[in-house]
C-alpha positions as CSV (number, residue, x, y, z in Angstrom):
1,X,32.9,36.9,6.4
2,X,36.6,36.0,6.4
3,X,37.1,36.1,2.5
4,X,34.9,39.6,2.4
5,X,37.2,41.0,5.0
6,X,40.5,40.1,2.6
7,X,38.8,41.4,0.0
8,X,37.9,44.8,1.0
9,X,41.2,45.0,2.8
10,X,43.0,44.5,-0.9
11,X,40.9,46.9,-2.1
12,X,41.5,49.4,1.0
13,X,45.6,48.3,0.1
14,X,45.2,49.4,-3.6
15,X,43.5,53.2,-3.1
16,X,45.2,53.9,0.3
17,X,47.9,51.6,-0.2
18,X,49.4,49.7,3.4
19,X,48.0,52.1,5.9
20,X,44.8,52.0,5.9
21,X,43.3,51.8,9.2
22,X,41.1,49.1,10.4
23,X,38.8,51.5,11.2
24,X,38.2,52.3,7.6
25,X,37.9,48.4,6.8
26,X,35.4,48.1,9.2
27,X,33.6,51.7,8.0
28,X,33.5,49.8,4.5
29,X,32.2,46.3,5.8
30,X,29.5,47.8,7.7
31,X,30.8,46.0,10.6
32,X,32.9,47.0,14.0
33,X,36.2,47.3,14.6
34,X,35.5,44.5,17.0
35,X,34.0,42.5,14.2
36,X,37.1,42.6,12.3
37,X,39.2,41.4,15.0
38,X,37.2,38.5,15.8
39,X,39.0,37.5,12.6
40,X,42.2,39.0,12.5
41,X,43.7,39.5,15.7
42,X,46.1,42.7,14.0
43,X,46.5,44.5,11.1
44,X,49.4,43.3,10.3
45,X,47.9,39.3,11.0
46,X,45.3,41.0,8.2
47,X,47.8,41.7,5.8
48,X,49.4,38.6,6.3
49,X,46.6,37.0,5.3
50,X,45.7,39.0,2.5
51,X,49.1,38.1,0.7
52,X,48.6,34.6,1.8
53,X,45.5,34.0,0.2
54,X,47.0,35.8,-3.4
55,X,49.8,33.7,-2.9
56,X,47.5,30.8,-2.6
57,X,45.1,31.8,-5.3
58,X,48.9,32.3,-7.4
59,X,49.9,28.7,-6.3
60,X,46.6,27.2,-7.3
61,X,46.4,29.2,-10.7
62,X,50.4,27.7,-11.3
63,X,49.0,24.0,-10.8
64,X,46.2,24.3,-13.5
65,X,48.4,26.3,-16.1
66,X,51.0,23.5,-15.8
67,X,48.6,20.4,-16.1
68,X,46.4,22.2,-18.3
69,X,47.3,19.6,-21.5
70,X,45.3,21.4,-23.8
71,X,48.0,24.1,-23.7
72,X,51.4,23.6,-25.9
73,X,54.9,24.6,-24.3
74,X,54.7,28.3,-25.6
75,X,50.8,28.9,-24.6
76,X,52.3,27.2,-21.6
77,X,55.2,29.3,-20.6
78,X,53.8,32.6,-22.0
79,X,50.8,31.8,-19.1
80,X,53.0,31.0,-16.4
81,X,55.0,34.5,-17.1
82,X,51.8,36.8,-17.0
83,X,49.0,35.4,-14.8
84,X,47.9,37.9,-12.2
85,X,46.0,37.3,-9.4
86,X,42.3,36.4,-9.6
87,X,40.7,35.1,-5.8
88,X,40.9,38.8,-4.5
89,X,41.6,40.9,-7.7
90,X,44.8,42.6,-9.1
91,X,47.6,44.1,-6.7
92,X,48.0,47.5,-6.9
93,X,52.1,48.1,-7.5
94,X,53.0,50.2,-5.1
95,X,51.2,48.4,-2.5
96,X,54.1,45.7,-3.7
97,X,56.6,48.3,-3.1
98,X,55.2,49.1,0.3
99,X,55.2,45.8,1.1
100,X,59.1,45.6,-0.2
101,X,59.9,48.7,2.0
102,X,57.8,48.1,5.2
103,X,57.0,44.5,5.3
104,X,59.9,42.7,5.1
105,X,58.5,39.0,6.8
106,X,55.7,39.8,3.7
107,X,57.9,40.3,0.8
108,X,59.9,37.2,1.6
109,X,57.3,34.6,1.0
110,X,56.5,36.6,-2.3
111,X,60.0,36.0,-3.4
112,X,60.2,32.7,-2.3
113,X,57.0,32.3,-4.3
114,X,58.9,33.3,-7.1
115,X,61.9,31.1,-6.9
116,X,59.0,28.7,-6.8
117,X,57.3,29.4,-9.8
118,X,60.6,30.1,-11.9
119,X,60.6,26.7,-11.2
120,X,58.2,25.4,-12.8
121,X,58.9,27.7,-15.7
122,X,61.7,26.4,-15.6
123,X,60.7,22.7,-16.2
124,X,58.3,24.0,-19.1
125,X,61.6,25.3,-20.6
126,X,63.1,22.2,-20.6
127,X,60.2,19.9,-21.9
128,X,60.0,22.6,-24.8
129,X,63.9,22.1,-25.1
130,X,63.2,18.5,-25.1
131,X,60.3,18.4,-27.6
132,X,62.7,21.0,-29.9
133,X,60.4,23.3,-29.6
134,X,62.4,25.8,-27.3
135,X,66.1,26.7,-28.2
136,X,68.7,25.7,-25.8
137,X,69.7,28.9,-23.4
138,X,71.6,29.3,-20.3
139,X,68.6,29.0,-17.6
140,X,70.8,30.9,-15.2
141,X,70.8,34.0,-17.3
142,X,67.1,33.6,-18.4
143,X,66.2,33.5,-14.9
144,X,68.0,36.5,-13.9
145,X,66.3,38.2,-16.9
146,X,63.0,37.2,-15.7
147,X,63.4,38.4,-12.2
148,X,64.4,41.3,-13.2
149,X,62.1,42.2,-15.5
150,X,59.4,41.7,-12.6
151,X,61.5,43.5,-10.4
152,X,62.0,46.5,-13.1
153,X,58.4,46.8,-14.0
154,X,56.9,47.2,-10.9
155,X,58.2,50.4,-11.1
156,X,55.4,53.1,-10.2
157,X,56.3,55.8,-11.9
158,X,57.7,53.6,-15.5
159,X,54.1,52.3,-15.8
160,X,52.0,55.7,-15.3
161,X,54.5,57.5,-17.3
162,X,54.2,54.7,-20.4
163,X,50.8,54.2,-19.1
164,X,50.2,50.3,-18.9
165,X,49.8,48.2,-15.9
166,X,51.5,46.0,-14.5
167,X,50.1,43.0,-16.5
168,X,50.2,44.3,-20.2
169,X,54.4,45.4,-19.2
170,X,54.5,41.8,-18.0
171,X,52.9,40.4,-21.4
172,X,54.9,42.4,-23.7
173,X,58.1,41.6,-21.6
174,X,57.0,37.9,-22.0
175,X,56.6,38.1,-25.3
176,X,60.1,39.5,-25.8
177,X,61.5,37.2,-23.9
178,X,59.8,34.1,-25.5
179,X,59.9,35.4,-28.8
180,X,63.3,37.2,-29.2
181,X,64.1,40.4,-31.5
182,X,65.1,38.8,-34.6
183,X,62.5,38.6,-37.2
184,X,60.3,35.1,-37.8
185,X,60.9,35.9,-41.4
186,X,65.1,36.7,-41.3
187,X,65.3,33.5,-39.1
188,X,63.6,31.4,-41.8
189,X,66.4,32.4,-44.4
């Protein structure tokens, strides 16, 4: 009943986006308020544990891109960049900007979740490096790109108006940022 719960309350998050009541989670269960608090004793305990569990599904998703052997570096580090969440389905975007403006305690694991996984980027970087795969760059400044590409498109109002989500801005930023702007063919010369 636990993982139901988190997973209507994502799905209450991404049409209502953080205040929905528990009333209406419980309305959507088919279950009592009461029910609902046998579990979580708040909503915000809820939410908590809502971003916990993408976090943990993020975490676990990490581990198997980064042992996955039948993956080269660039399969590799283009995965790492793009993976969304899968446990509880997609996060809506502006319930990540809710969670930036009104849920402060919240929005710091996901950023330390992201220092995290930049790196183990990171160490994919430098195997590829290694392997002379990857050219040498100044990790400092790829990792401020990075961030702020994340931190750029979760813009709202950029992705309706270009109308992509989340995920396909991600890829295509991935893709520039792995792949560069100069030409395969005018490097070959």
């Amino acid at each position: 009943m636990r993982e139901r719960i988190l997973s209507v309350a994502l799905k209450l998050m991404n049409i209502h986006g953080i205040k929905f009541t528990t009333a209406d989670l419980a309305r959507e269960l088919g279950i009592s308020k009461r029910a609902v608090y046998e579990h979580f004793n708040s909503k915000e305990n809820l939410m908590g544990a809502v971003f916990d569990s993408v976090l943990a599904d993020f975490r676990q998703q990490i581990s198997c891109i980064v042992h996955d052997e039948s993956l080269n570096i660039v399969d590799k580090l283009t995965a790492l960049m793009v993976f969304s969440p899968k446990a509880l389905g997609p996060i809506n975007v502006q319930v990540i900007n809710d969670v930036k403006r009104f849920l402060p305690k919240e929005w710091a694991k996901f950023e330390n979740y992201f220092t995290e996984r930049w790196g183990l980027v990171e160490q994919v970087i430098k195997q590829g490096q290694t392997n002379g795969v990857l050219t040498q760059v100044d990790l400092a400044i790829l990792q401020k790109m990075y961030m702020g590409t994340i931190d750029n498109l979760l813009d709202h109002h950029f992705l309706t108006r270009n109308n992509m989500t989340f995920k396909n801005a991600m890829t295509k930023a991935a893709e520039i940022l792995i792949y560069g702007l100069v030409s395969p063919h005018y490097r070959e010369k």
